[in-house]
C-alpha positions as CSV (number, residue, x, y, z in Angstrom):
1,X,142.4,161.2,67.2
2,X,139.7,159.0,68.6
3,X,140.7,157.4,71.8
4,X,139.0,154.4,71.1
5,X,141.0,153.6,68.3
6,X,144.2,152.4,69.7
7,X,147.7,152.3,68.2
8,X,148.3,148.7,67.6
9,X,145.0,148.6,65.4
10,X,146.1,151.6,64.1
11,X,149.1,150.2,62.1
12,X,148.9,146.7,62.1
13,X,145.5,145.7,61.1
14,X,144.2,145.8,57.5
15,X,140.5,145.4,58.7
16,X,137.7,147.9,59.2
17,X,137.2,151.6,58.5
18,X,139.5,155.0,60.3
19,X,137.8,158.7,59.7
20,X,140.0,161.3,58.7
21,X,141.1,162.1,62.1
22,X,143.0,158.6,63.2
23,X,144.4,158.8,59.3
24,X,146.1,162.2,59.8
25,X,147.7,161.7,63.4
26,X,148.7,158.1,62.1
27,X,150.6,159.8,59.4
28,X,151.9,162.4,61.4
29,X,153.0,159.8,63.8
30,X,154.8,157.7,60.8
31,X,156.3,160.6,60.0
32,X,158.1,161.6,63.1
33,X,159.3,158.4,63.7
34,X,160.8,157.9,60.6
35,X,162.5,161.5,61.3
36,X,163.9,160.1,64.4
37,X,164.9,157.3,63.2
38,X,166.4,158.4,60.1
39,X,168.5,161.6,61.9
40,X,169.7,158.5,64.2
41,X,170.6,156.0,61.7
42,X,172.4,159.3,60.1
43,X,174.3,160.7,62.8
44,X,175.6,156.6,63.0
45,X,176.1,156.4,59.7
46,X,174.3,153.1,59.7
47,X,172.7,154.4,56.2
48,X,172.3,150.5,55.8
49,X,170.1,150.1,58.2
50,X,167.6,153.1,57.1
51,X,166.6,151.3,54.1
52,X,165.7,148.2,56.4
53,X,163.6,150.9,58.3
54,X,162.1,151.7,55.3
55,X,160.8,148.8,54.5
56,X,159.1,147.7,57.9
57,X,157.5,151.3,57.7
58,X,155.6,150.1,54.7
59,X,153.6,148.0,56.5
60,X,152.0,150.2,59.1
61,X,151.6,152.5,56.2
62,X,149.8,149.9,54.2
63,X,147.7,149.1,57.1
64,X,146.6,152.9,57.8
65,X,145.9,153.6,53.9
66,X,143.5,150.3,53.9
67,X,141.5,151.1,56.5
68,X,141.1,155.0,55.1
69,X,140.2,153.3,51.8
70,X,137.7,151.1,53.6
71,X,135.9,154.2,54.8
72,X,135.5,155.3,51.4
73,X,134.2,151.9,50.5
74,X,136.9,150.9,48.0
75,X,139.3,148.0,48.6
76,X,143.1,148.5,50.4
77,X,144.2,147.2,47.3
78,X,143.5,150.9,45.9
79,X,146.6,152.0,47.7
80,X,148.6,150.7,44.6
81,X,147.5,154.0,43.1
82,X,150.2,155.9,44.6
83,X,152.7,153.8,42.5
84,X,151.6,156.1,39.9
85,X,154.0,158.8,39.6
86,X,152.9,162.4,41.3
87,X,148.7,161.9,40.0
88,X,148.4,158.9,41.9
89,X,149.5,160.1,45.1
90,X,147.9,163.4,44.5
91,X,144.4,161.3,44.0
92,X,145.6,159.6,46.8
93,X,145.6,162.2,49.0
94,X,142.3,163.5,47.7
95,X,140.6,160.7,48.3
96,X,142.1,159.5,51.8
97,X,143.5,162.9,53.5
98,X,140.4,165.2,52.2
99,X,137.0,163.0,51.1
100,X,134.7,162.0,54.0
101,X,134.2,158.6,54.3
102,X,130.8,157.0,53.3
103,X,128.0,157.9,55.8
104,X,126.8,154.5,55.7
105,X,127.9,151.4,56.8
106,X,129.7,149.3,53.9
107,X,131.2,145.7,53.6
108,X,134.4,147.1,55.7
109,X,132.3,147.8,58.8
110,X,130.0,150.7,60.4
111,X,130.5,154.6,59.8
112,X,133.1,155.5,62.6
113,X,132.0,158.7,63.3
114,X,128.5,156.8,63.8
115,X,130.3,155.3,66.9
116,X,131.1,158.8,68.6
């Protein structure tokens, strides 16, 4: 990950573009916590509470999908794609886990590997 990208930007903000490196350890980081948190809630049996949990994780999820999107030079809004059962999320993942982004700079910001 680039260390100039830090966390809170990460997954809270909707604005300006993430290369494919900050998108994967942003998922990877999603993904453990949610396995934490999940065995957790489990081994409670507060089952309840997981589906709160997986609501709030929609948002930093949101917020790291925009900003890969933005490097493609498409809108967030394109993260709706994975709604589409199994071919949207496959595209998805084309586009956002495997595609470079745009070498130039586009109306999200500057190319962020431009910055390193």
């Amino acid at each position: 990950m680039d260390f100039n990208q830090d966390w809170k930007y990460l997954f809270t903000s909707f604005e300006g573009r993430i290369n494919r490196a900050p998108f994967w350890a942003g998922v990877v980081v999603l993904f453990l916590v949610s396995l934490v948190v999940t065995f957790v809630l489990g081994l409670l049996h507060l089952s309840f509470l997981g589906n709160l949990f997986a609501l709030v994780m929609v948002y930093p999820g949101v917020a790291l999908y925009a900003k890969r999107w933005h490097d493609r030079s498409k809108s967030g809004w394109w993260s709706l794609v994975m709604l589409i059962p199994l071919l949207g999320l496959i595209y998805a993942i084309y586009e956002i886990g495997i595609q470079e982004g745009v070498p130039e700079d586009n109306q999200y910001g500057s190319n962020p590997l431009a910055r390193a």
